[in-house]
N, C-alpha and C positions, 0 to 999 in steps of 0.2 A: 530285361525283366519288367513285368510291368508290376507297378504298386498305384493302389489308389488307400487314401485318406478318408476318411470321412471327421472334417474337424473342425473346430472351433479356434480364432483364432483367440479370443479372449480367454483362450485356457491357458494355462501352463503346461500341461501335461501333455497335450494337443500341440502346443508349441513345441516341447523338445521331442517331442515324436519324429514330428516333422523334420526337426533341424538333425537326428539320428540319419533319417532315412536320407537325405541332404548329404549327410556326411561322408554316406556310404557310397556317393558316388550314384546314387538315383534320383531323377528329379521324378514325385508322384505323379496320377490327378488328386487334384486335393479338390474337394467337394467339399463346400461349407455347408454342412447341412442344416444349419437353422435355414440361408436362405434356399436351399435347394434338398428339402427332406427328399429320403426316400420312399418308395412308391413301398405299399403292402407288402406286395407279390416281391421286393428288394429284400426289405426287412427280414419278411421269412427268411431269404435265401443265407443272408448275412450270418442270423441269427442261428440256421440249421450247417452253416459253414464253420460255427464257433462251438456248436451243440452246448447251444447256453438257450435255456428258456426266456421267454421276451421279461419273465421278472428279473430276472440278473441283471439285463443291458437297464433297468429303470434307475436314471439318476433320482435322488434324494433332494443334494446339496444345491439351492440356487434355482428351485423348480418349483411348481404348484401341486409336489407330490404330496405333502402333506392336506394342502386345502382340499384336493382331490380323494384322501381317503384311500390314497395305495396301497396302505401298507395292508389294508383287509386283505386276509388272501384267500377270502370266496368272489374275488376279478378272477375271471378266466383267461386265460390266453391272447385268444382274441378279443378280449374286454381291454386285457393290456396294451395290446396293437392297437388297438381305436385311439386311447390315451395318449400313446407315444405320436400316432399322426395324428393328433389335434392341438397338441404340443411339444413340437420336437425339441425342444429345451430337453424332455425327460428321457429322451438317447442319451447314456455316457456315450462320451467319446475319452479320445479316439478308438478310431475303427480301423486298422488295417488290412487290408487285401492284397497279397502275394500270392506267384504262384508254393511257396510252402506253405499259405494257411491263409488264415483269417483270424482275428486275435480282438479284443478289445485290449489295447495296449494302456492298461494301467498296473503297473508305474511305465513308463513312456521306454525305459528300457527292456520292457518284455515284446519291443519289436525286433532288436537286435538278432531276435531266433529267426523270425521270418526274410533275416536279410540276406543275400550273396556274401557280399562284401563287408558285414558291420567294422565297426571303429574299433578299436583295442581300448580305446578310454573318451569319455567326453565328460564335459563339465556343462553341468545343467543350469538355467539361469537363476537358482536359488545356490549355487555352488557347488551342491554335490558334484563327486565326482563316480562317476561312475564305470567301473573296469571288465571289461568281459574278455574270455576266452571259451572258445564254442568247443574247444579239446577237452576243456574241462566238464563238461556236460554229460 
């Protein structure tokens, strides 16, 4: 199976994402996207892979969305895209891409859907533990 990443290592959420799909017995690509954003014609794709509008994917927390004036919501679409590739800070991540989907994996255990293989239990680096069964679904 292939999975790619798109993440950040200075997240947390980014982080247990990662160490989920790790767990499961997949090593990603993992794509850091502050140093290696995605191209437009990407983004859409991500973006129409998740059928989330580009204001969904806009981080808030830890970004220039404020100084920026985001939260106006007469930005277009493509006003939004320009935004996000001239600051890819304002991507949430993580992003996952499996062939089951395409997910913005927040909380970091909403990749577990997208996996072969997920974990029955993992303990996240803030302690939670967190427990899944895909029967249960």
């Amino acid at each position: 199976m292939t999975i790619t990443i798109y993440h950040n290592p200075a997240c947390g959420t980014s982080r247990n994402t990662l160490a989920l799909i790790r767990a499961s017995g997949e090593e990603p690509v993992v794509i850091e996207y502050l140093k290696d954003p995605p191209s437009r014609d990407r983004l859409v794709e991500l973006l129409g892979a998740m059928k989330m509008p580009p204001r969904d994917l806009l981080r808030q927390k830890g970004t220039p969305y404020g100084e920026l004036g985001l939260s106006d919501p007469t930005w277009s679409d493509d006003q939004i895209l320009d935004f996000m590739l001239a600051h890819p800070i304002l991507i949430n991540r993580p992003i996952v891409e499996t062939p089951r989907g395409t997910r913005l994996c927040r909380p970091s255990e909403a990749v577990l859907d997208l996996l072969d293989n997920p974990v029955a239990s993992y303990t996240k680096e803030d302690g939670e533990v967190v427990s899944y069964d895909r029967k249960l679904l």
